[in-house]
N, C-alpha and C positions, 0 to 999 in steps of 0.2 A: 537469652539471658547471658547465653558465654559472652557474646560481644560488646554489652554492656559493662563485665567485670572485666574488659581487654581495656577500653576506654577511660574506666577512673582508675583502673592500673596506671596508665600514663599518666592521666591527671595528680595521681598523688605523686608519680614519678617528677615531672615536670614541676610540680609543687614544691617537692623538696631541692630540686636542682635551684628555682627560684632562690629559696631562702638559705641555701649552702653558699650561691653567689652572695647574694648580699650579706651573709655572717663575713665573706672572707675579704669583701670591699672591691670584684672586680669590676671592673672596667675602667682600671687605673692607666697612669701614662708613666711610670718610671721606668727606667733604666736599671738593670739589677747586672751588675758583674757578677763574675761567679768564676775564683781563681784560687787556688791554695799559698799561691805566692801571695804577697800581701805588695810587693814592689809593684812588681808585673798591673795587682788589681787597681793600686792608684797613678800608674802612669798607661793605663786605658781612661780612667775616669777624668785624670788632668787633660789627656789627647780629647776625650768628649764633651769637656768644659769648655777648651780652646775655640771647639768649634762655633759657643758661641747656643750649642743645644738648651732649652728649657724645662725638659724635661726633670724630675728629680732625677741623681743616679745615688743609686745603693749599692756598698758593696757585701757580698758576704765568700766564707774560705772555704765552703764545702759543699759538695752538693748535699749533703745531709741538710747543712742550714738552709741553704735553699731551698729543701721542701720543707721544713719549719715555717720558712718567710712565707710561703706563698701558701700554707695550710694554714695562716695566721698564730702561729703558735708561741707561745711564751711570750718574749719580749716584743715581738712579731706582730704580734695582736691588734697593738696602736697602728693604726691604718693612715693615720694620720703625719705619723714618724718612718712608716715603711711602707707607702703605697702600694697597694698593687701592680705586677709591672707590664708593660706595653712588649716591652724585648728582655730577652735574653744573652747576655755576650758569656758563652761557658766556655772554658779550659776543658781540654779534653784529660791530662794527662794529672788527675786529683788521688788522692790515698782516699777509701771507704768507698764511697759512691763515686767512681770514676766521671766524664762529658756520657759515655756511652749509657750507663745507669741511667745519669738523669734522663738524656732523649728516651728512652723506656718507660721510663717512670711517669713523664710530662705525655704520652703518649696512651700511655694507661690509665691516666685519670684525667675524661674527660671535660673537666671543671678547668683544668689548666690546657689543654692541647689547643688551645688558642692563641698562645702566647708565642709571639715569633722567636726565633733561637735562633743566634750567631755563632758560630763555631770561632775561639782564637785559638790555636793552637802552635807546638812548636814545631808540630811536622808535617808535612803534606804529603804523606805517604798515601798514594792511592787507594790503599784497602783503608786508611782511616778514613778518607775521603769520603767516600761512597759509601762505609757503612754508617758517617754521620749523617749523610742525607736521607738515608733507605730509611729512618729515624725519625726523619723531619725537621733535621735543619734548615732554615733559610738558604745560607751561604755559609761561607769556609774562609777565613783570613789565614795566613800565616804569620806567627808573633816575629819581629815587632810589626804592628799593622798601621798601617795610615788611617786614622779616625777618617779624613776625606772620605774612602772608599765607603765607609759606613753610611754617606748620604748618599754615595752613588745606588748601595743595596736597598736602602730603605725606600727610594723611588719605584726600582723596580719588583721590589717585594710588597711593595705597598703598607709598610712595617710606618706604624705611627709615632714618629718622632718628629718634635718640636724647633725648627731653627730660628 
């Protein structure tokens, strides 16, 4: 009998993982910046335009809004105006929920740790380095960054984006 109740354990587990994905629209392809500079986020977005990408790209200023976007919350909700996204490009150095929060955060809830993450930052200070990857970063740019490089990572990350 116990391993019968361990069994629809999972079942209802996996049940609701089901329909949590599909409440929040994943297996989207956008492209979601995530900068508190508002410059900075649309001369990544124009560098990723340039290249010519099909992907949608979104931007948002916080990582607070960013877990809004991808909990589908308030404005957010239209799935259709803010896809689910494929990648991640976050700023490390944000006021409230810093780059380092969200890799935590996106790491703790298993419904998003799928979503590839880019590091743009303005420093490449090795302890920032290594503690964005120990996190699950993809890769690590330093700002300003050649969009180019972002299809050379996406090959070898196997990070789904559109050219």
């Amino acid at each position: 009998m116990n391993e019968l109740m361990k069994e629809e354990s999972r079942t209802v587990v996996s049940d609701d993982t089901v329909l949590r994905e599909k409440k929040l629209g994943i297996n989207g392809d956008a492209i979601v910046v995530v900068d508190d500079d508002p410059n900075d986020a649309l001369l990544t977005k124009r560098g990723l335009t340039g290249l010519g990408l099909r992907n949608p790209i979104r931007i948002v200023l916080s990582g607070r809004e960013l877990m809004s976007y991808l909990e589908g919350e308030g404005l957010y909700r239209d799935r259709l105006r803010f896809p689910y996204p494929t990648l991640i490009l976050l700023d490390l150095h944000m006021p409230e929920k810093d780059g380092f929060a969200v890799l935590e955060w996106l790491r703790d809830h298993p419904v998003h740790s799928g979503i590839s993450t880019v590091i743009l930052s303005g420093s490449d200070e090795l302890r920032r380095v290594t503690k964005a990857f120990q996190l699950g970063a993809k890769t690590f740019f330093t700002k300003p960054f050649n969009p180019v490089d972002l299809e050379t990572a996406a090959r070898d990350h196997g990070i789904n984006i559109k050219f």
